[in-house]
N, CA, C and O atoms as a printed pandas DataFrame, in Angstrom:
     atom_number atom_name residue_name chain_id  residue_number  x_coord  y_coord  z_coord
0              1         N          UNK        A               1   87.488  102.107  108.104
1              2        CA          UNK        A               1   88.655  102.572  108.801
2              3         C          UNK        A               1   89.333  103.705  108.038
3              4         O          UNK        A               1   89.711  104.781  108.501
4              5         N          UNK        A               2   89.418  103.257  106.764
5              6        CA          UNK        A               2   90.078  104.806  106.101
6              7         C          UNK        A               2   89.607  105.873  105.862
7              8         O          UNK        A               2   90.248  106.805  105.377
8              9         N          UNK        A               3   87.790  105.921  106.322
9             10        CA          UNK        A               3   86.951  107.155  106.401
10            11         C          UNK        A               3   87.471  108.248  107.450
11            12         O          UNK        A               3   87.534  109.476  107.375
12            13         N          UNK        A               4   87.918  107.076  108.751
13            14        CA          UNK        A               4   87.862  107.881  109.556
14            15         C          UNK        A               4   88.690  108.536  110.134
15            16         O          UNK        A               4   88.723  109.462  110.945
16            17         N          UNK        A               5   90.058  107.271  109.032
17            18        CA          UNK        A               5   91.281  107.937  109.204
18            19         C          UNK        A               5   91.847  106.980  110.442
19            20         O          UNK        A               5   92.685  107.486  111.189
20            21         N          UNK        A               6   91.443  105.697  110.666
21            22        CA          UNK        A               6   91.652  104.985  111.947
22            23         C          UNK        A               6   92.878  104.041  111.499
23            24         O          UNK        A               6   92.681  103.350  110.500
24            25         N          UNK        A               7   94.129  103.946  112.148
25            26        CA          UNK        A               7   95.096  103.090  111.592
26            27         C          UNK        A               7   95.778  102.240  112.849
27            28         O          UNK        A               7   95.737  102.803  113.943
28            29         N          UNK        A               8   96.190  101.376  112.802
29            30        CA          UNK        A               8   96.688   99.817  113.883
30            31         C          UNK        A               8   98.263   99.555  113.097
31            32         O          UNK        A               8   98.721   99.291  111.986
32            33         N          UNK        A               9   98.652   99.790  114.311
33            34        CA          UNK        A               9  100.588   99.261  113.682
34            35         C          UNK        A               9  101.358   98.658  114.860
35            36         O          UNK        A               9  100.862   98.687  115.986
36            37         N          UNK        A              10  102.231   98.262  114.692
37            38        CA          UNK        A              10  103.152   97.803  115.370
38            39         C          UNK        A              10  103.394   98.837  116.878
39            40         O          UNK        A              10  104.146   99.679  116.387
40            41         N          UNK        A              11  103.262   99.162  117.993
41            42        CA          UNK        A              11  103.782   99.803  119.166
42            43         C          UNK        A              11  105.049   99.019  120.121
43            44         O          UNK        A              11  105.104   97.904  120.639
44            45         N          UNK        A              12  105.784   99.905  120.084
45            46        CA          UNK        A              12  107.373   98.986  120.053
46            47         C          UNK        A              12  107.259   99.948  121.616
47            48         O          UNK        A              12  107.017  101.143  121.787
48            49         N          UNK        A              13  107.580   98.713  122.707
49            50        CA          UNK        A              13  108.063   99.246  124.376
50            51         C          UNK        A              13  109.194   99.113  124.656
51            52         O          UNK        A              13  109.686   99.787  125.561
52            53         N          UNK        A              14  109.857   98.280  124.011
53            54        CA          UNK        A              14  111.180   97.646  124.278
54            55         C          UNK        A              14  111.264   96.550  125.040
55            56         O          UNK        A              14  112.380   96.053  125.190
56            57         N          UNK        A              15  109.944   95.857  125.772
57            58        CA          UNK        A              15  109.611   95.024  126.320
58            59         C          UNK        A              15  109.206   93.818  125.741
59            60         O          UNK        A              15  109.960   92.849  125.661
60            61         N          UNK        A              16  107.896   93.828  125.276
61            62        CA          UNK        A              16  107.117   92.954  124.594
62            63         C          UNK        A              16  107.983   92.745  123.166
63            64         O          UNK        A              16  108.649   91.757  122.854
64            65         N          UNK        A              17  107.762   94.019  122.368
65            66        CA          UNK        A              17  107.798   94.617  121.008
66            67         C          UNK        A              17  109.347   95.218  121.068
67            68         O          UNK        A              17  109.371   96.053  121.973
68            69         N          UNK        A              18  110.566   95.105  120.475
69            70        CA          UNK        A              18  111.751   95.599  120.795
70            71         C          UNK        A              18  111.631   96.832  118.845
71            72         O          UNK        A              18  111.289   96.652  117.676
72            73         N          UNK        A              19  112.140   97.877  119.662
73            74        CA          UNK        A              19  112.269   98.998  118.852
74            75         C          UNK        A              19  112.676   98.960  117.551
75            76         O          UNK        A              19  111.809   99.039  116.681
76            77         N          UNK        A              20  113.850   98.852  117.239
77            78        CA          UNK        A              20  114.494   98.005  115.915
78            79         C          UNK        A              20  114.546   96.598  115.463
79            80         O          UNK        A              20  115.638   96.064  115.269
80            81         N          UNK        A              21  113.486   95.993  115.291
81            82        CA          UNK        A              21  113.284   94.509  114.645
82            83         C          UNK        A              21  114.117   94.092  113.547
83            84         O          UNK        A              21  114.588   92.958  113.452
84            85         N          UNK        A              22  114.270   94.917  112.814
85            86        CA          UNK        A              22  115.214   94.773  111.428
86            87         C          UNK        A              22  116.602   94.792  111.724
87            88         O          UNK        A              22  117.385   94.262  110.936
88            89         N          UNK        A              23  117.040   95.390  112.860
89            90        CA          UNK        A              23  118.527   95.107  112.883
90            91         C          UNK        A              23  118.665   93.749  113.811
91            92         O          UNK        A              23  119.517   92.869  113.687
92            93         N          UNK        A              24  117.679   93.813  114.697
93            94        CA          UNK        A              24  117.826   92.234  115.822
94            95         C          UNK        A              24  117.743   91.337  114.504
95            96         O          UNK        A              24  118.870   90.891  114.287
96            97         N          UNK        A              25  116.833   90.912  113.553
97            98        CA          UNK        A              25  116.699   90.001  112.824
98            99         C          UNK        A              25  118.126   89.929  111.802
99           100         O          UNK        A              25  118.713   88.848  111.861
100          101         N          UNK        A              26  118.506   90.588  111.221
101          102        CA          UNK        A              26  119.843   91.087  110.459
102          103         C          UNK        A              26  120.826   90.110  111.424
103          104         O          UNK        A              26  121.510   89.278  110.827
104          105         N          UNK        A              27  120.895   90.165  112.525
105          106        CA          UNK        A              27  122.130   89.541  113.703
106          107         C          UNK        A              27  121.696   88.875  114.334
107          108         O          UNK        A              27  122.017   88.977  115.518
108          109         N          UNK        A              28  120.525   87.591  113.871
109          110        CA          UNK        A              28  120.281   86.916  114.180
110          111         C          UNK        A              28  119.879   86.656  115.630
111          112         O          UNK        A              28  120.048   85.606  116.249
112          113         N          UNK        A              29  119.373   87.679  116.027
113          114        CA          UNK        A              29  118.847   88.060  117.574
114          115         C          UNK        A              29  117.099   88.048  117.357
115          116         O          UNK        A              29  116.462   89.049  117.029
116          117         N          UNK        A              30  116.532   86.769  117.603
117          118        CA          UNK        A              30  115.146   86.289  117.188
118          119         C          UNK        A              30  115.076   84.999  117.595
119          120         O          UNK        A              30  115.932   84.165  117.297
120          121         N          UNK        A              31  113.829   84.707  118.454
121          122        CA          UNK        A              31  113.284   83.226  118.375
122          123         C          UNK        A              31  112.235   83.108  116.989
123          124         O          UNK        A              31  111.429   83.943  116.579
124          125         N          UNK        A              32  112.538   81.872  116.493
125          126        CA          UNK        A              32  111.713   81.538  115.430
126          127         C          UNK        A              32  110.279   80.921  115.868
127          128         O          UNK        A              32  110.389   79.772  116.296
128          129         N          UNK        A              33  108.935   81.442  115.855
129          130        CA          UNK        A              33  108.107   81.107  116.305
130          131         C          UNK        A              33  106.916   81.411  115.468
131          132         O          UNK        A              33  106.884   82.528  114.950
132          133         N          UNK        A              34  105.785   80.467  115.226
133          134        CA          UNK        A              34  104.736   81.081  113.792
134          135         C          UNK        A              34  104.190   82.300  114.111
135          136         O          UNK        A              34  104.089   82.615  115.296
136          137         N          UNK        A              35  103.781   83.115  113.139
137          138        CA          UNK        A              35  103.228   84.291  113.375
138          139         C          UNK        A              35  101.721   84.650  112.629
139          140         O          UNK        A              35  101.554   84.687  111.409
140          141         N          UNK        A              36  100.959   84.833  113.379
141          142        CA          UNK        A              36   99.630   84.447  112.528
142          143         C          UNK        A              36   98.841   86.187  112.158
143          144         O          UNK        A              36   98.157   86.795  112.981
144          145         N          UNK        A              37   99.083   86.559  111.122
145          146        CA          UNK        A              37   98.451   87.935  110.597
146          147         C          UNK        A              37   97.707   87.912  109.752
147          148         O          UNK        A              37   97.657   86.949  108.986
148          149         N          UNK        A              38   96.850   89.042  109.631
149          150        CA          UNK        A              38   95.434   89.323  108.706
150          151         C          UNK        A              38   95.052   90.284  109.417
151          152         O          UNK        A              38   95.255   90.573  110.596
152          153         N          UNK        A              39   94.225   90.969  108.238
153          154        CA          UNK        A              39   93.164   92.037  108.289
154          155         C          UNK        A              39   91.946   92.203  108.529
155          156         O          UNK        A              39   91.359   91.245  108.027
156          157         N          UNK        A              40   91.144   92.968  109.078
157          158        CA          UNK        A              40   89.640   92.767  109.935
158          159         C          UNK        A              40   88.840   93.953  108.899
159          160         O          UNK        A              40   87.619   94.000  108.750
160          161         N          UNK        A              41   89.684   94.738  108.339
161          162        CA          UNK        A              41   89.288   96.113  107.611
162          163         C          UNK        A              41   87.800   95.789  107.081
163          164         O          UNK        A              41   87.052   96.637  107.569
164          165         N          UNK        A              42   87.218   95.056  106.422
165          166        CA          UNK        A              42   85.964   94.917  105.684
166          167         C          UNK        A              42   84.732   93.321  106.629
167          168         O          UNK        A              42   83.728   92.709  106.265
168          169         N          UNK        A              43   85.827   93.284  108.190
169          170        CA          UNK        A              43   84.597   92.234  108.948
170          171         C          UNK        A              43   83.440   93.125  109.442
171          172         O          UNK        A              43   83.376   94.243  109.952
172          173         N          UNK        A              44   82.446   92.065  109.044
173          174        CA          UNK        A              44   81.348   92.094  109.537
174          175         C          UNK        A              44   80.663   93.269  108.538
175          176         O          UNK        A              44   80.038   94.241  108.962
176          177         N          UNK        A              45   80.859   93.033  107.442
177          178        CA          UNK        A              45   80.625   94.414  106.805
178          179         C          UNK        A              45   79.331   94.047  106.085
179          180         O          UNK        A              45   78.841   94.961  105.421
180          181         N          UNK        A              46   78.592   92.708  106.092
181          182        CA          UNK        A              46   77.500   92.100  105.280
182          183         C          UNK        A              46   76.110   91.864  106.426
183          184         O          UNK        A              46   74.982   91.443  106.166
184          185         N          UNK        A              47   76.685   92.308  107.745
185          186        CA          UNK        A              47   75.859   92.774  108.748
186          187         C          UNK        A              47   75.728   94.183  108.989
187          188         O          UNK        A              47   75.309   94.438  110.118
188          189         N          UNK        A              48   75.947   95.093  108.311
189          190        CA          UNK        A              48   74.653   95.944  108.352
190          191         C          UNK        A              48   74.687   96.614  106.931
191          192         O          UNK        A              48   75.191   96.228  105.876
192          193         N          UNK        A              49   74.136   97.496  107.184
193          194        CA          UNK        A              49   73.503   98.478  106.323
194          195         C          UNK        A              49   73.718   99.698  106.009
195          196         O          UNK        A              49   74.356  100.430  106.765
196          197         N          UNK        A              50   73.184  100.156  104.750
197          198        CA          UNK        A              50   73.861  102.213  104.624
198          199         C          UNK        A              50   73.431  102.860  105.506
199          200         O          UNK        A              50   73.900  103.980  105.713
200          201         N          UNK        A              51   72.482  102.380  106.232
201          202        CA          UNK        A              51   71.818  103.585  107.192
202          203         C          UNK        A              51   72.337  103.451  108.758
203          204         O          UNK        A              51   71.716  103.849  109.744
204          205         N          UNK        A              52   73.490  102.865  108.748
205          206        CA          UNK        A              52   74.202  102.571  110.061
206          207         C          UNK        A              52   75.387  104.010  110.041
207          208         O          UNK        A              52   76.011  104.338  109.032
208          209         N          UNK        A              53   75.491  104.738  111.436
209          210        CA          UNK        A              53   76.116  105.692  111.230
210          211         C          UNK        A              53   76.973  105.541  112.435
211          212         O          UNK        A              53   76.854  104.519  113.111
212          213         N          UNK        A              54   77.973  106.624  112.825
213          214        CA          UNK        A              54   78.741  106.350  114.010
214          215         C          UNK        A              54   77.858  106.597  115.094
215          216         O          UNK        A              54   78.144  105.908  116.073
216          217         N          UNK        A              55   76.600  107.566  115.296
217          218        CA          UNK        A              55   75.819  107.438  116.189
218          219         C          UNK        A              55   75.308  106.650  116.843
219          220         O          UNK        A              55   75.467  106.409  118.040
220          221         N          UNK        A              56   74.459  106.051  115.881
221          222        CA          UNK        A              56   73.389  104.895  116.026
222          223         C          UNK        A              56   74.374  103.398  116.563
223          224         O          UNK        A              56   73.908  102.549  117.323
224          225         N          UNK        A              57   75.897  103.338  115.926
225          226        CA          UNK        A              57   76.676  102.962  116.523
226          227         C          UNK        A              57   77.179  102.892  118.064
227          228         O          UNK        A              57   77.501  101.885  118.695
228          229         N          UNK        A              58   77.156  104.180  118.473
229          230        CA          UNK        A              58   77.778  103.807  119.896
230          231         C          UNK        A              58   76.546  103.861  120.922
231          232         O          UNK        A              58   76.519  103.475  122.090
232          233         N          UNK        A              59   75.305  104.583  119.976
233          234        CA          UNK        A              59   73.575  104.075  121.286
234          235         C          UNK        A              59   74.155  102.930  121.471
235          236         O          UNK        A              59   74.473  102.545  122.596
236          237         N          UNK        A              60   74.363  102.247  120.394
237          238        CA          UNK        A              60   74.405  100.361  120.051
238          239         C          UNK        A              60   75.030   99.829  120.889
239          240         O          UNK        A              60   74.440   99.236  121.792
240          241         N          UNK        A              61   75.826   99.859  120.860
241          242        CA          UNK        A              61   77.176   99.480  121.575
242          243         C          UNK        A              61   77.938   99.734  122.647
243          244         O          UNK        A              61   78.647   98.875  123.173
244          245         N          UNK        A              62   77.814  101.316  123.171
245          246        CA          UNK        A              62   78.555  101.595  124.177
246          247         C          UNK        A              62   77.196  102.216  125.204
247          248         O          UNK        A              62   76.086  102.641  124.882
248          249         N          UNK        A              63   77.820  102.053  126.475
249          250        CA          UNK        A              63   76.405  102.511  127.673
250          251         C          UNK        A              63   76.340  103.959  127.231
251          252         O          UNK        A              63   77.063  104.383  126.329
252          253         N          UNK        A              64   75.508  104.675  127.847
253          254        CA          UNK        A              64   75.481  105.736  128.089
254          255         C          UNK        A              64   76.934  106.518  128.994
255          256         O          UNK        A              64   77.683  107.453  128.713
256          257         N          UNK        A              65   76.849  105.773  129.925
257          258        CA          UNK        A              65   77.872  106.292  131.247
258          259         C          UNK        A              65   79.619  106.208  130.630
259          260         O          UNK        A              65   80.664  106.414  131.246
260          261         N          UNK        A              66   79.356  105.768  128.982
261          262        CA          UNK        A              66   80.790  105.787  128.706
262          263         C          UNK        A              66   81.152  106.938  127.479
263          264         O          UNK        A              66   82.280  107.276  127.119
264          265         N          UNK        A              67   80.003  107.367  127.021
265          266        CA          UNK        A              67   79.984  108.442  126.303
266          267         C          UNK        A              67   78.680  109.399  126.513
267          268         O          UNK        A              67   77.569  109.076  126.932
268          269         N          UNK        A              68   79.135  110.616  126.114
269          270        CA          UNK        A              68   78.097  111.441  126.337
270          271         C          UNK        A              68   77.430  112.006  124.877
271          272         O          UNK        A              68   77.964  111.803  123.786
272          273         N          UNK        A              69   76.209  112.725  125.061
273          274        CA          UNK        A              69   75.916  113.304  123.993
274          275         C          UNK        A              69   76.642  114.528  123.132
275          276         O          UNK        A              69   76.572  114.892  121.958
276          277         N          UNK        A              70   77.405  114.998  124.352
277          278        CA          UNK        A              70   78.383  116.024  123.440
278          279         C          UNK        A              70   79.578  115.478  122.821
279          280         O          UNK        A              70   80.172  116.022  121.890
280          281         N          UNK        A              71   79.894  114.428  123.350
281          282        CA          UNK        A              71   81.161  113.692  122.894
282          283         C          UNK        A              71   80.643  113.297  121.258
283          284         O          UNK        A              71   81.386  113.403  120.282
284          285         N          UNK        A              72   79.381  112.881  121.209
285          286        CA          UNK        A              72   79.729  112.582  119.777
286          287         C          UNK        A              72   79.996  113.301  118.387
287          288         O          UNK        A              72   80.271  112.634  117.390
């Protein structure tokens, strides 16, 4: 992920996710409910190999009809 420069954070709608968390929590504006977090950064990383590339990746994985050859 940090090769490629790929990063996952918090996206706040005001719906789901409310914009300022730190001041709702500060004024006690929060349901207390468990929260279960962790990192994926290094899964599945003992299934493959050096010779796995982003190419050979999306033959793998994605159809044809969802990427093209110039896209990669």
């Amino acid at each position: 992920m940090r090769k490629y420069r790929i990063t996952f954070g918090s996206q706040f709608d005001n719906v789901t996710a409310l914009s300022k968390p730190r001041d709702l929590w500060r004024n006690g504006i929060v349901v207390r409910v468990p929260l279960l977090t962790g990192a994926v950064e290094e899964e599945g990383r003992g299934l493959v190999n050096d010779k796995v590339n982003m190419t050979a990746l999306f033959n793998a994985y994605l159809p044809p009809a969802l990427i093209s050859s110039e896209d990669l």
